[in-house]
PAZAPA-4460 file (N, C-alpha, C; in steps of 0.05 Angstrom, whole numbers, plus 32768, in hexadecimal, padded with zeros to 4 digits):
% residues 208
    n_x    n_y    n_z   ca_x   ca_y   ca_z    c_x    c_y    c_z   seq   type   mol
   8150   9682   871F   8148   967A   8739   8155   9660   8741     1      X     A
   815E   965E   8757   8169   9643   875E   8153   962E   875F     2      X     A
   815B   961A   8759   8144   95FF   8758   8147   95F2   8777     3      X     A
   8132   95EB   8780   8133   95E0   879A   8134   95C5   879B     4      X     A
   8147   95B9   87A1   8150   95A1   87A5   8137   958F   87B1     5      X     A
   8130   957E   87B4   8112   956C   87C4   8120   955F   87DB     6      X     A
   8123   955C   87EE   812B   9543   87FF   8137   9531   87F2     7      X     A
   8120   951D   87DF   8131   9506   87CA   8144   9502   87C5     8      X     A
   8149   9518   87B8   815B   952D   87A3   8177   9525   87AF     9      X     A
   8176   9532   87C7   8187   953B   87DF   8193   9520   87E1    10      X     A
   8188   950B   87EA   8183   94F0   87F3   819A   94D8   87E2    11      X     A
   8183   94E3   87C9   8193   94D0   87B2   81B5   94E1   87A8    12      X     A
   81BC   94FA   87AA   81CD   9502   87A9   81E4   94F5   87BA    13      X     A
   81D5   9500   87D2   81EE   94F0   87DE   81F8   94D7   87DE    14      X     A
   81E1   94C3   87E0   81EA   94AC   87DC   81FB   94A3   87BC    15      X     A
   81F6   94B1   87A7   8208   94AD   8795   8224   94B6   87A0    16      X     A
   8229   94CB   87AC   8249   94D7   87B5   824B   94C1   87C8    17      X     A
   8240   94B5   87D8   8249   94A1   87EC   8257   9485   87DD    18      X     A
   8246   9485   87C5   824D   9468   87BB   8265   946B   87AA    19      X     A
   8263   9488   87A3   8284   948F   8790   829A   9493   879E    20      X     A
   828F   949A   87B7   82A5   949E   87C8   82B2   947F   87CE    21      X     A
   82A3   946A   87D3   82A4   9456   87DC   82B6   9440   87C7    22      X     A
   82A8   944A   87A9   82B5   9436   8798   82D3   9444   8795    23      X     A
   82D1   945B   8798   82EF   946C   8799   8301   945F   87AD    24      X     A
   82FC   945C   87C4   8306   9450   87D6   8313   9438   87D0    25      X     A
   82F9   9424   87C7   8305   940F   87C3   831C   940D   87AC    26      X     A
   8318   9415   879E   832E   941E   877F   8343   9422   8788    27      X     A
   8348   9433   879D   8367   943C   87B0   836A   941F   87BB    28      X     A
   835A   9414   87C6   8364   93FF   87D6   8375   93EF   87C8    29      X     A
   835C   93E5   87B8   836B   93D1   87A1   8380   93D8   8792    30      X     A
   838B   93EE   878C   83A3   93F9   877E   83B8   93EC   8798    31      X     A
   83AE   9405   87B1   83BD   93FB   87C3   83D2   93DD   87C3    32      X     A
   83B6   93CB   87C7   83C0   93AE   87CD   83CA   93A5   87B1    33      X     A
   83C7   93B1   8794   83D5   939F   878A   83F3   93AF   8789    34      X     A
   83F8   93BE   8789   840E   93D6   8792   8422   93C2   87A8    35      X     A
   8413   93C2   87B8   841F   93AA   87CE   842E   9391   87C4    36      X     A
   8419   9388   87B4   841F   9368   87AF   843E   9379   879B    37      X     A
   8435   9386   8792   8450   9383   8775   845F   9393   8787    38      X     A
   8460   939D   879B   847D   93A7   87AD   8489   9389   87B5    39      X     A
   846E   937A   87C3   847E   935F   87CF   8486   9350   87BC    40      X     A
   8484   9354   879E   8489   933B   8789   84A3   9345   8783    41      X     A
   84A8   9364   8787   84C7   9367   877E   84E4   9363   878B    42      X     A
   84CD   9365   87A7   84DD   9362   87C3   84E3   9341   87C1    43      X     A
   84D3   932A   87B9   84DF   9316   87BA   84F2   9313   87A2    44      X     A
   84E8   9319   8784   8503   9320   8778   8517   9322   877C    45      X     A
   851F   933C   8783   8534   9344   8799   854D   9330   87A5    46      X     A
   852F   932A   87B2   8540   9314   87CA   8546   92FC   87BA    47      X     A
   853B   92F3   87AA   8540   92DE   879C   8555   92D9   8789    48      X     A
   855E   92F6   8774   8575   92FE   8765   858D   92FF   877A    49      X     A
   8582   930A   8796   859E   9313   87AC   85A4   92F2   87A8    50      X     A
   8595   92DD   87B2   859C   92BE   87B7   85A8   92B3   87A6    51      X     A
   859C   92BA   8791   85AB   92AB   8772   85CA   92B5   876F    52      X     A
   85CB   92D4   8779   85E5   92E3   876F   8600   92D0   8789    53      X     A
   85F2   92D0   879C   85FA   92C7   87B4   860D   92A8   87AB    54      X     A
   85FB   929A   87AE   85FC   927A   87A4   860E   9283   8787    55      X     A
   8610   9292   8775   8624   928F   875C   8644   9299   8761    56      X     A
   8647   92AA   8784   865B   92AF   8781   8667   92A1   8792    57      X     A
   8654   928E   879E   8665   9283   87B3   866B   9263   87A6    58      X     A
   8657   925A   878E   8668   9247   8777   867B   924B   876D    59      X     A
   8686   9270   875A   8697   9273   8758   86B9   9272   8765    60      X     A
   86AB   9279   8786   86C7   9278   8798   86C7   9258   879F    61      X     A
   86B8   924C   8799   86BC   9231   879E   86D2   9229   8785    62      X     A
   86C9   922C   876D   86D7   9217   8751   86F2   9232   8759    63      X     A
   86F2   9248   875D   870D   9255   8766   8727   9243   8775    64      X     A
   8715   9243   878F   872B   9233   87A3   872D   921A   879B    65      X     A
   8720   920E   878B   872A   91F0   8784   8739   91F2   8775    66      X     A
   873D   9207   875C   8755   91FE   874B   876C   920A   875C    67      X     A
   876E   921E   8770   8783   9226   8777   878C   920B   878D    68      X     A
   877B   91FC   879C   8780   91E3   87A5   8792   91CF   8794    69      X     A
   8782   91D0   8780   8794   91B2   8769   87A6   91BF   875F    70      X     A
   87A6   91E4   875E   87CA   91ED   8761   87DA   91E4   876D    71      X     A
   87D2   91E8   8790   87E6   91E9   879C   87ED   91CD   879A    72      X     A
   87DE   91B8   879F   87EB   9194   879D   87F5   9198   8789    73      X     A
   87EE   91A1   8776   8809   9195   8759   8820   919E   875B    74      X     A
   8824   91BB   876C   8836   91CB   8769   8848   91BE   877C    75      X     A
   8833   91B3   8796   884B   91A2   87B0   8852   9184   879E    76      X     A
   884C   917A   8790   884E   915F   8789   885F   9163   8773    77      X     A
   8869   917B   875C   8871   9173   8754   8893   917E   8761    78      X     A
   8892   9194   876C   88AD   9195   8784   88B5   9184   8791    79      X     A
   889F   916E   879B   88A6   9152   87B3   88B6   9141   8794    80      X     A
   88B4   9143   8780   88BB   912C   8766   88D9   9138   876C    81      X     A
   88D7   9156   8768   88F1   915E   8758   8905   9158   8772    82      X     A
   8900   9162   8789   891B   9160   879F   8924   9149   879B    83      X     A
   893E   914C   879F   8951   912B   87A9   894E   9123   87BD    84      X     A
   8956   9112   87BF   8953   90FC   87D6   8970   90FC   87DB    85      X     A
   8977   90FC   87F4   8990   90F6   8801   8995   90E3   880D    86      X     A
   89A1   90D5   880A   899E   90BE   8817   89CA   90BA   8825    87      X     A
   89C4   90AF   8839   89E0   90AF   884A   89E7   908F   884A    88      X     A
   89F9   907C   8845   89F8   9066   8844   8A13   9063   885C    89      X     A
   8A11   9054   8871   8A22   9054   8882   8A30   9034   887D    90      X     A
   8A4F   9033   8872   8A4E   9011   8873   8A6D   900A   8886    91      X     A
   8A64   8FF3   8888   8A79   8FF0   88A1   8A93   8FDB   888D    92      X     A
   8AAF   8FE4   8899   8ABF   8FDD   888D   8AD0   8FC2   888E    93      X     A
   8AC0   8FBC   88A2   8AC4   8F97   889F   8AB8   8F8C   8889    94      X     A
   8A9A   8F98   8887   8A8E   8F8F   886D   8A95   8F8B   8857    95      X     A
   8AA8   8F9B   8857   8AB2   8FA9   882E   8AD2   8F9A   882C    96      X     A
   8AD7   8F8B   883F   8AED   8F75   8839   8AEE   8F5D   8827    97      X     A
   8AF3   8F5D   881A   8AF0   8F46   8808   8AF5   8F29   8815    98      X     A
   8AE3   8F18   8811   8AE8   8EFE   8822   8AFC   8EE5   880C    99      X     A
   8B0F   8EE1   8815   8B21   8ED7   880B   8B1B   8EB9   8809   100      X     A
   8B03   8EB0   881A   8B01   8E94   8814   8AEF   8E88   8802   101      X     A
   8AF9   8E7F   87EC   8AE3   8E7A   87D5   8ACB   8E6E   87DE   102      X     A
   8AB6   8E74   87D4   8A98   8E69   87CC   8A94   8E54   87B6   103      X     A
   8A88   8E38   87C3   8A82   8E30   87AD   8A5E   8E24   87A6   104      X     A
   8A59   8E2F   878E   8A3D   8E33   8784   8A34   8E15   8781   105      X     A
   8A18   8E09   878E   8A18   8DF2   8790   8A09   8DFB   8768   106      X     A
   8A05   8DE2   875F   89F8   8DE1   874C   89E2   8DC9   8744   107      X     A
   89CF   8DD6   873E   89B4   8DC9   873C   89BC   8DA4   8738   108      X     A
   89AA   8D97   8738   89AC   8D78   8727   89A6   8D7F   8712   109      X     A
   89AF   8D70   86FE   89B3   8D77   86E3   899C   8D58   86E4   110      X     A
   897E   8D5F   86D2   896B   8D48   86CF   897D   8D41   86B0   111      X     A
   8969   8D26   86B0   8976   8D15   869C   8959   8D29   8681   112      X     A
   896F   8D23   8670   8965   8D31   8655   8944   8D1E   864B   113      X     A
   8935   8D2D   8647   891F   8D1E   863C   891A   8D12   861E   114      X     A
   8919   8CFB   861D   8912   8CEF   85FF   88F9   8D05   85ED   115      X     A
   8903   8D09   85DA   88F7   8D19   85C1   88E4   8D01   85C4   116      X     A
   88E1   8CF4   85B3   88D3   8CDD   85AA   88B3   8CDE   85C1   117      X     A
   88C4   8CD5   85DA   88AB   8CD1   85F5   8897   8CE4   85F5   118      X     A
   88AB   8D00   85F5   8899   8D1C   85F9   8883   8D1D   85E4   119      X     A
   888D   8D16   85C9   887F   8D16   85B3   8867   8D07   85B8   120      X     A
   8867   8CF3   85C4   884D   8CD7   85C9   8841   8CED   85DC   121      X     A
   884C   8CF2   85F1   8838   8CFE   8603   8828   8D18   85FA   122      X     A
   883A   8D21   85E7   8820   8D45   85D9   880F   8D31   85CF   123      X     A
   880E   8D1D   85BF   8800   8D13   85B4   87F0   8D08   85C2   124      X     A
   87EA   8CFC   85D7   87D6   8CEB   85EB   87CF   8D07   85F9   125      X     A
   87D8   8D1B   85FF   87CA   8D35   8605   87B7   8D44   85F2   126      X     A
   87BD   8D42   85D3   87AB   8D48   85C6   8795   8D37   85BC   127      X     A
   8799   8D23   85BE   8784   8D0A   85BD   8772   8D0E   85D7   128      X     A
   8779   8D13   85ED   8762   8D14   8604   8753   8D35   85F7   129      X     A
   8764   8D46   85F2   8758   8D5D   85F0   8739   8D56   85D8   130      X     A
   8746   8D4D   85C0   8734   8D43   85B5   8715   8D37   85BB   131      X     A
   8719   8D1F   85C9   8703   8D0D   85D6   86EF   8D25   85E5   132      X     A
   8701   8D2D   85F9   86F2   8D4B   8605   86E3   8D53   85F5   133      X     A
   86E5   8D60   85DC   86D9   8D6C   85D1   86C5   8D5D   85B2   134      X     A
   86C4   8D40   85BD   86B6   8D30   85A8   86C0   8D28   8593   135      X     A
   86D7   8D33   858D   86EE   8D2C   8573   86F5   8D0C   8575   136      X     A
   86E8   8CFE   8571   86F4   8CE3   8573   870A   8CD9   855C   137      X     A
   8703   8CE1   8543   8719   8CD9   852C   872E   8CE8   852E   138      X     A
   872D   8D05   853E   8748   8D0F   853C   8759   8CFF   855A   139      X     A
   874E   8CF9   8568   8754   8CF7   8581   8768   8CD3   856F   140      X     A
   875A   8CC6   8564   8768   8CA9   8563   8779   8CB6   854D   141      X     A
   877C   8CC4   8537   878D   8CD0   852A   87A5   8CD4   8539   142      X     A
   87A2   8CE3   8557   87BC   8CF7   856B   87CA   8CD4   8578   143      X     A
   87B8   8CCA   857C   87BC   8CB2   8583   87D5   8C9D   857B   144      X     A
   87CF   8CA4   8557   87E1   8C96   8544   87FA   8CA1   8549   145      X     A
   87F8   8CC1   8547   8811   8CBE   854B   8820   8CC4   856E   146      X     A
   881B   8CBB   857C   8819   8CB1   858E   882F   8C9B   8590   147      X     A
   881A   8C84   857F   882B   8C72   8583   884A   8C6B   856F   148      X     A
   884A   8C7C   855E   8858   8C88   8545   886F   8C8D   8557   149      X     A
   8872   8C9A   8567   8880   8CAC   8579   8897   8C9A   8584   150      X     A
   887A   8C8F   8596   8887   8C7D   85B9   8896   8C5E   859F   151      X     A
   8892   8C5B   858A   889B   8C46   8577   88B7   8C4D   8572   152      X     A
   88BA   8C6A   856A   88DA   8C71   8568   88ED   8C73   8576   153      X     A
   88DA   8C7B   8593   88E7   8C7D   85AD   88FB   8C5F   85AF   154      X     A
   88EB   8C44   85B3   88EF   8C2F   85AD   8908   8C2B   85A2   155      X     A
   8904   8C2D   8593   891E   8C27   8572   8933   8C37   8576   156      X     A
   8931   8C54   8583   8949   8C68   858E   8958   8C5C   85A5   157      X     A
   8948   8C4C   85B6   8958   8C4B   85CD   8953   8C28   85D4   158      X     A
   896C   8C19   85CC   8959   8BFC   85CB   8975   8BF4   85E4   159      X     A
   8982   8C06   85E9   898F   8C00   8605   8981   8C05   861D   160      X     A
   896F   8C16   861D   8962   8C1A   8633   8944   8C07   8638   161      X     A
   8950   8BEE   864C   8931   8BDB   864A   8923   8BEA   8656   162      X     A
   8921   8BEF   8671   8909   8C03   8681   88F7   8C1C   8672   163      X     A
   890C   8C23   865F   88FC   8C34   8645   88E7   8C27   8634   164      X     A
   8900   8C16   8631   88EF   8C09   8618   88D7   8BEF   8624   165      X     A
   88D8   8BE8   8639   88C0   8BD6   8640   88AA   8BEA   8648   166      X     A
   88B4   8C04   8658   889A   8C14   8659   888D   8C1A   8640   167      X     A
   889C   8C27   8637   8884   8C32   8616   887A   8C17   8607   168      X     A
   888B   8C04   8601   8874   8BED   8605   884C   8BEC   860B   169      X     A
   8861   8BED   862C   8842   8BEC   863A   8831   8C04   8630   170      X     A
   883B   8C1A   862C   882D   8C2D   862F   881E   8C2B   860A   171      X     A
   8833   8C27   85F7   882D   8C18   85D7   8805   8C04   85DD   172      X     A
   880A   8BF4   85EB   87EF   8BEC   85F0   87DC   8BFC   8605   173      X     A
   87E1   8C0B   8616   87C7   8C18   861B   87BB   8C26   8610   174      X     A
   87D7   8C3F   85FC   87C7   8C42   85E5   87B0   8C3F   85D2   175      X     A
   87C0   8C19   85D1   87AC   8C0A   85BC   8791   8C05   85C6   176      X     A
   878F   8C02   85E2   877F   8C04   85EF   8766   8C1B   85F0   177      X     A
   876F   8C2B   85F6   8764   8C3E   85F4   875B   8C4E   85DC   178      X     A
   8768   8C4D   85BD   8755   8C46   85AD   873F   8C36   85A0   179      X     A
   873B   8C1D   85AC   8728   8C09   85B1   8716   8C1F   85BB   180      X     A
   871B   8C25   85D7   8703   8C33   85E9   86F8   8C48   85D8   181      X     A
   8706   8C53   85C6   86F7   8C69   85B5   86E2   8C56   85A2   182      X     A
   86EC   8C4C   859A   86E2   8C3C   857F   86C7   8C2F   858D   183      X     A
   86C6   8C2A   85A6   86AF   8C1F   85B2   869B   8C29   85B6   184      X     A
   8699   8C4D   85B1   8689   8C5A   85B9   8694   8C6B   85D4   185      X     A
   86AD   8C6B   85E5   86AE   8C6A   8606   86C4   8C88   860B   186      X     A
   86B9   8C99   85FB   86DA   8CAC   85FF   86D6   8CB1   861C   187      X     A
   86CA   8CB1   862D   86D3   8CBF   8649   86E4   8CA8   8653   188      X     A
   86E0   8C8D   864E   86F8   8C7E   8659   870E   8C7E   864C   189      X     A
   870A   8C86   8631   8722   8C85   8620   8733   8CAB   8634   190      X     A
   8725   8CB0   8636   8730   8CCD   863F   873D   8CC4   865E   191      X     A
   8736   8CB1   8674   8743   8CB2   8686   875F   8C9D   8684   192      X     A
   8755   8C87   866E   876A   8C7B   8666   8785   8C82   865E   193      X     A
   877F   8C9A   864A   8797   8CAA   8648   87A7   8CC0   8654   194      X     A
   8795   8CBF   866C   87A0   8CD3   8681   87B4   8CC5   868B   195      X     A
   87A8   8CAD   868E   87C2   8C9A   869F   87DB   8C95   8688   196      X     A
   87D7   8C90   8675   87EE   8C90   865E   8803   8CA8   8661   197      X     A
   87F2   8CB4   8667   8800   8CD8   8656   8811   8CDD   8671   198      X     A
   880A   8CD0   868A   881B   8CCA   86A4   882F   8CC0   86A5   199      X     A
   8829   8CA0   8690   883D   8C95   8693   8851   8C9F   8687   200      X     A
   8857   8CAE   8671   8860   8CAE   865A   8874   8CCE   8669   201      X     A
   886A   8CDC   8677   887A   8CF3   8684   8892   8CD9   8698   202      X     A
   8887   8CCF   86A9   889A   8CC2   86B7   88B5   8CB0   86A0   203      X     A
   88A1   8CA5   868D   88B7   8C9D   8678   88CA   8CAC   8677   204      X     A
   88C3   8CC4   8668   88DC   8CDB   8659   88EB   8CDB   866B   205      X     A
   88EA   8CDE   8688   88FC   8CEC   8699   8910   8CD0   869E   206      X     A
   8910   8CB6   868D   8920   8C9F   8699   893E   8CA4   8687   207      X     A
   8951   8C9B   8698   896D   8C9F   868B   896F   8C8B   8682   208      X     A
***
């Protein structure tokens, strides 16, 4: 016998097929949309590998044309080395006559020779200031000595020349002088002192 369904029955039936129908539905949906998303995730892929491929070939044709660039300049620069140069020289024939009237070459003044001896005093009063400069006081009256060692032989070398020999004289005591000023404690005066020495003593050398 067939069983007779109640109203209820009927009721609650359907509403179960409604709700399966419904969660079925949604199940498609959501496949759907994620179906979607992973079409659009491949689609930006895609587009993204196209950009990358893009951008690598147009670096490539870039480092391309540059070396064929620094070809071609090397290739024009080193052709511009190799050609000759021609050159046309036009000269006029009055020029190339030999001039028959001698030239004569003026020639310098010949300075008077400098005393060994003088020059010697003066390295020495040069190294004696250098000294003081730098606090050396015993080497400085040491350079000193021979100094006067020097401008003494100068003396005795040349006892024809008075203007020689009365300068180094004078210059014999500022010397002496000016080792005093050391001995006193005073090298900066002893240092301008012998600036003026080491002056005089150039004007010396150069006397005939």
């Amino acid at each position: 016998m067939n069983k007779i369904l109640s109203p209820y029955s009927v009721a609650h039936t359907l509403r179960s097929m409604s709700s399966y129908a419904r969660r079925h539905m949604n199940t498609n949906q959501t496949q759907k949309q994620a179906l979607s998303r992973n079409l659009q995730q491949t689609r930006r892929q895609r587009q993204a590998m196209s950009h990358a491929a893009g951008r690598n070939v147009l670096s490539h044709l870039l480092v391309v044309f540059s070396f064929l660039l620094v070809f071609v300049l090397a290739s024009s620069f080193s052709c511009a080395r190799r050609q000759p140069v021609q050159e046309t020289v036009t000269t006029d024939a009055r020029s190339t006559q030999v001039n028959s009237t001698p030239v004569t070459l003026a020639r310098p003044p010949q300075l008077p020779a400098r005393d060994a001896d003088v020059e010697a005093a003066g390295d020495f009063i040069a190294a004696a200031v250098t000294h003081l400069r730098k606090h050396r006081n015993t080497a400085a009256l040491a350079s000193l000595s021979g100094a006067k060692a020097a401008a003494a032989r100068a003396i005795r070398n040349n006892p024809q020349k008075k203007t020689l020999c009365d300068r180094l004289h004078e210059s014999l005591k500022n010397i002496e002088t000016a080792e005093s000023t050391i001995e006193r404690g005073k090298p900066d005066d002893a240092v301008r002192q012998l600036s003026r020495i080491d002056d005089a003593l150039d004007h010396i050398s150069q006397l005939d």
